[in-house]
C-alpha positions, 0 to 999 in steps of 0.5 A: 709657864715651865717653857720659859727660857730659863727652865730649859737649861741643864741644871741639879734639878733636871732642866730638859736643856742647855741650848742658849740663853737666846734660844725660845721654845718657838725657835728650838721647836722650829729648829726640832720639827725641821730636823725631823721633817729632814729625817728620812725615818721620822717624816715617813710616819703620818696619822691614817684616817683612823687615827684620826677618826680616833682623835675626834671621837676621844678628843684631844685633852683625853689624847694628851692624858694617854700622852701623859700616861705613856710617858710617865710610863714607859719613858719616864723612869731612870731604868727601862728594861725594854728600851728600844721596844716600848713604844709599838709602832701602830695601835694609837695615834700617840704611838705613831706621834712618839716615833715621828718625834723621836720621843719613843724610847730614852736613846732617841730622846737622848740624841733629839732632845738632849735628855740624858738616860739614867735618871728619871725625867723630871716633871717639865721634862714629861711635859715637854715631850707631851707638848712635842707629841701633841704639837705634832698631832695638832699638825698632822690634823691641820695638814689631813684638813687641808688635803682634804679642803684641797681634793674637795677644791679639785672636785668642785672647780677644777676636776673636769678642767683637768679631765678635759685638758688630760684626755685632749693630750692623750689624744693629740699625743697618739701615734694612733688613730684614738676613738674617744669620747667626751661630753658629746664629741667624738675624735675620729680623725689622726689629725687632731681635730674635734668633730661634733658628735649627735 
């Protein structure tokens, strides 16, 4: 594939980097995703719900083929006359990807991803900014799944433990007498104790 080590380096022919003889596309992504993760401007962009109601209705081949189009449109050319302003910050989850990867224009694809301005980007190169931005897709769906498996863990186990461990606290904690009730109990007394209530 165009990711082998010796592609990346910065040649004639427009190798997307330079960045060691040693280094993997598994250990230059890690390294690329934790900086931006670092990034106060980059991580701050997230996929909502309707991003990604998007993605699962066109799937995820037809959101790498805008990908594709994207950048060979509005990034891939030597000269680009609203760079800077190419890529609008909401309307596809491709849009939102771009800017959270710091593929959105041709200076921030410079000072990321070590593509120099000026000269059209050569066919890997297009390609690997698609990766990046399907790579960083891919982990925005993986995390909402996991939010998601995570709240529906608090509401099947944990949520009335939860209630039950907050509403004791907030009781015992007042300085005045608290009237509340909960699952059949009454509190009624400022010393903290549960009266059966009916």
């Amino acid at each position: 594939g165009y990711y082998e080590k010796h592609e990346y380096r910065n040649s004639e022919t427009m190798k997307p980097y330079d960045f060691g003889d040693d280094m993997t596309k598994d250990e230059w992504y890690r390294q690329l995703f934790e900086r931006l993760d670092n990034s106060k401007f980059r991580s701050s962009f997230h996929l909502k719900q309707k991003d990604i109601d998007y993605i699962n209705e066109k799937g995820l081949d037809t959101i790498r083929q805008h990908a594709k189009d994207f950048i060979a449109k509005r990034e891939a050319p030597a000269y680009i006359a609203n760079d800077g302003k190419q890529t609008p910050m909401k309307g596809h989850p491709v849009f939102i990807a771009q800017h959270a990867t710091a593929t959105c224009c041709r200076e921030c694809i410079r000072k990321w991803h070590k593509m120099q301005p000026g000269k059209e980007l050569s066919q890997v190169q297009q390609d690997y900014l698609v990766d990046v931005i399907m790579t960083w897709i891919q982990k925005e769906i993986e995390g909402q799944e996991h939010k998601n498996e995570f709240c529906q863990y608090m509401l099947d186990n944990d949520i009335n433990n939860w209630i039950h461990h907050y509403v004791y606290n907030l009781a015992v904690g007042s300085s005045i007498t608290v009237i509340g009730s909960y699952r059949g109990y009454i509190m009624g007394n400022e010393s903290g104790e549960w009266i059966m209530h009916g």
